[in-house]
Phi, psi and omega in degrees: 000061192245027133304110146300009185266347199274037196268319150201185178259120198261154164228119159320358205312127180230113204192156173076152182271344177056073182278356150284347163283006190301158331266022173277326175270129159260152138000293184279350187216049213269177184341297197290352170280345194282171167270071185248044203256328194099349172251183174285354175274161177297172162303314187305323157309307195297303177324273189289326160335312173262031137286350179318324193274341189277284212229156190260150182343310194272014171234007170257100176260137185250114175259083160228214204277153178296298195312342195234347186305332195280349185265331189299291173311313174313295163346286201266032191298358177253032054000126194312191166266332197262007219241019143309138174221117191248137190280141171292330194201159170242143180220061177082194195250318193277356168275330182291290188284020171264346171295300193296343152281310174318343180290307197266334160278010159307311180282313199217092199275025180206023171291182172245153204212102178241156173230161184226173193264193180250021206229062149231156201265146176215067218288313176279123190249351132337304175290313164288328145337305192284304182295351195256337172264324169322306167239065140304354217274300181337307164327306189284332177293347183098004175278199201246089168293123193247110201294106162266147183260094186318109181312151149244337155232202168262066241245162180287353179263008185231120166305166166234176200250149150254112185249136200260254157242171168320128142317300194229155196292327216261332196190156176318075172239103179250119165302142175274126175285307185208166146286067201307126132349158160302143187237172162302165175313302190317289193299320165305343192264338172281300195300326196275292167344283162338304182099336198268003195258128172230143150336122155288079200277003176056069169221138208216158196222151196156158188275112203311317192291328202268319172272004149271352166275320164308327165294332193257009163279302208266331194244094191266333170279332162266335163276356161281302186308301191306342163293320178296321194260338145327301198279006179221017173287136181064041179237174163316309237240010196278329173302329186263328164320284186316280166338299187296305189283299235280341155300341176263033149242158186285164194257113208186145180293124175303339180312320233248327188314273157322288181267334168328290176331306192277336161313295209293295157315339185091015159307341218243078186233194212232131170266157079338142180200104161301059211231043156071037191283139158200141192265084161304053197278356195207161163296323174306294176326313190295313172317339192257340160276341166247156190323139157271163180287175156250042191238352170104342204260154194288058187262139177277152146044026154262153162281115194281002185264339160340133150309304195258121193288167154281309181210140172235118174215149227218098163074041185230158206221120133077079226212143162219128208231111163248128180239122196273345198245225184247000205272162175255114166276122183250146180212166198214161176027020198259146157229169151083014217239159171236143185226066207231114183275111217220169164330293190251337184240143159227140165238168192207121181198156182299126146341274195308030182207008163298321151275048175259007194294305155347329187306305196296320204298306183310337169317313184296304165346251184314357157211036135073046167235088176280359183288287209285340184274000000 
C-alpha cells in the first residue's frame, strides 16, 4: 500500500435518467452526463475527480447502462474500459453495486469499497475526502458505514438516518439506529431539532466480504446470482452468464435490500459529514447551487465567450434559464421561473414546482411519445 491513494475502491453509479431534470436529461443523455457543475466538467467527472486523493484510476469502477457505457468510457479516459461495468437492464442500486463488490472482491476479497451516485454536487472536496476515511477506519471493524448529512433545514425530499451512539473512542462512528423515510414537513422539522437525525446521501463505505455476507442473509437470491456472474467476469462466458442471471434478480433499492436490515441487527453506523452536499435533483435545487446574478437569476452551462448571447434578460429575478439549443432565450419582466431550451422541447415552469416536471414526462408516457423522454 505505499499509494496514499489506495485507501479504498471507489464504485460510481450511473444509472437513471433524471426526470425531473426533463427535457435537458434524456434517456439517451441523461443528468450525469451534463456539465451542471457550474464547470466544464460533468456531474460524472466531477463525482470521480474527488475520488482522486482515495483511490487510483484503476481501482474506480462505474456501473451503468448498455446505452451510456461508450459515453461513460469517453468521459472518463483515464479509467481502464474494463473497469466499466455495464448492466444489461436496470435494477436499482443493490444489484448494481453487489456486481461492482462481487467484481472487486474477486480481484481484493477484503478491500474496502465505497460507493456513489454520480449525479451529486460537492463543494468541499478536502473535507470529504476526510469523512471518507473516517469512515474507512469504521469499515475495517466490519460496519456497513453510510456518509450522513448534518441538516441544515428540514427538508422532506430527503431520507434520514437516526443515530444512536459513538462507536469508537478515536473518532464519529455513530450507530445507526434506524432508516427514516422521506417524512412530512413536521416530522423533518422534529428530526432537524433533536440533533440525532442526519440526511440519508446514500453514499456508503464497506468492507466487500462483510457486505457480500450481508446480502446473502437478508437477499440469497440476488447474492447467488450475482456470485455466479462474478465467477465469469472476464471470461468467454461473462456476457451469457450475465444475460442470462441478471433479469432474475430482484429489483430493490440497497436502503431497503440491505441496509434497514443490517441497521436493525446493528450493523450498521454512520460519519456525519459536512462537506457542501446537494442531490441535484431538480432545476431548483441546480439553481440554489450555482452561482447567480445579482437579480438572482441562473443560466446554466451557457457560453459567454460566445459571438453571440445565448439569454438575454430584462428586469428579471431568481430565474433559472437552461439554454439547450442554437436559439437565443429571452426573457423580460418575469420571476421565479425554470426556463429550459433544448432542441426539440421547451419547458417553463414555477421554481417552486420543479419537481413536478416527472409528471410530464410520465405524460409522454402514457401517449407514447418516447422520442421526446
Amino acid at each position: 500500500m505505499s499509494d496514499e491513494r489506495s485507501v479504498l475502491y471507489g464504485v460510481v453509479l450511473a444509472g437513471g435518467t433524471g426526470t425531473r431534470l426533463w427535457p435537458l436529461s434524456r434517456a439517451g443523455h441523461p443528468k450525469f452526463l451534463h456539465p451542471l457543475t457550474g464547470t466544464e466538467a460533468s456531474l460524472l467527472q466531477a463525482t470521480v475527480d474527488r475520488l482522486d486523493t482515495l483511490a487510483t484510476p484503476d481501482r474506480i469502477f462505474v456501473v451503468t447502462g448498455v446505452a451510456h457505457a461508450a459515453a461513460v468510457s469517453r468521459q472518463l479516459s483515464a479509467m481502464p474500459d474494463e473497469n466499466v461495468l455495464v448492466e444489461p437492464s436496470p435494477r436499482d442500486s443493490c444489484a448494481a453495486i453487489a456486481l461492482a463488490a462481487a467484481v472487486i472482491a474477486r480481484r481484493d476479497p477484503e478491500a474496502v469499497m465505497g460507493s456513489f451516485a454520480s449525479d451529486h454536487l460537492i463543494a468541499d472536496k478536502e473535507k470529504f475526502a476526510d469523512v471518507i476515511r473516517k469512515a474507512v477506519v469504521g469499515a475495517k471493524d466490519g460496519l456497513l458505514m453510510t456518509l450522513g448529512i448534518t441538516p441544515t433545514r428540514p427538508e422532506t425530499g430527503y431520507g434520514y438516518l437516526q443515530c444512536g451512539g459513538e462507536l469508537r473512542e478515536d473518532g464519529p462512528v455513530l450507530q445507526v439506529d434506524e432508516f427514516k423515510e422521506k417524512p412530512s414537513y413536521d416530522v423533518a422539522e422534529a428530526y432537524v431539532k433533536s440533533g440525532n437525525y442526519l440526511w440519508n446521501a446514500g453514499m456508503f463505505v464497506w468492507r466487500v466480504d462483510v457486505f457480500l455476507a450481508e446480502l446473502a442473509r437478508q437477499q440469497p437470491q440476488l447474492a447467488a446470482g450475482v456470485s455466479r456472474i462474478a465467477r465469469a467476469w472476464g471470461t468467454a462466458e461473462q456476457e451469457e452468464v450475465l444475460g442470462e442471471v441478471w433479469p432474475t434478480l430482484p429489483r430493490i433499492s440497497v436502503d431497503y435490500a440491505v441496509m434497514e436490515g443490517a441497521a436493525a441487527v446493528g450493523r450498521v453506523a454512520t460519519v456525519p459529514g459536512d462537506f457542501g452536499w446537494n442531490d441535484v435533483g431538480d432545476f431548483h435545487t441546480l439553481g440554489e447551487v450555482l452561482t447567480a446574478d445579482p437579480a438572482g437569476n441562473v443560466v446554466v452551462g451557457s457560453d459567454r465567450e460566445a459571438d453571440r448571447p445565448t439569454v438575454l434578460l430584462h428586469d428579471t429575478q431568481n430565474l433559472v434559464v437552461v439554454p439547450g439549443s442554437e436559439r437565443l432565450v429571452a426573457a423580460l419582466g418575469v420571476r421565479d421561473l425554470v426556463i429550459v431550451d433544448t432542441k426539440d422541447a421547451v419547458l417553463i415552469c414555477p421554481r417552486d414546482r420543479a419537481q413536478e416536471v416527472k409528471h410530464l414526462v410520465d405524460q409522454l408516457k402514457e401517449l407514447g411519445q418516447h422520442g421526446y423522454i
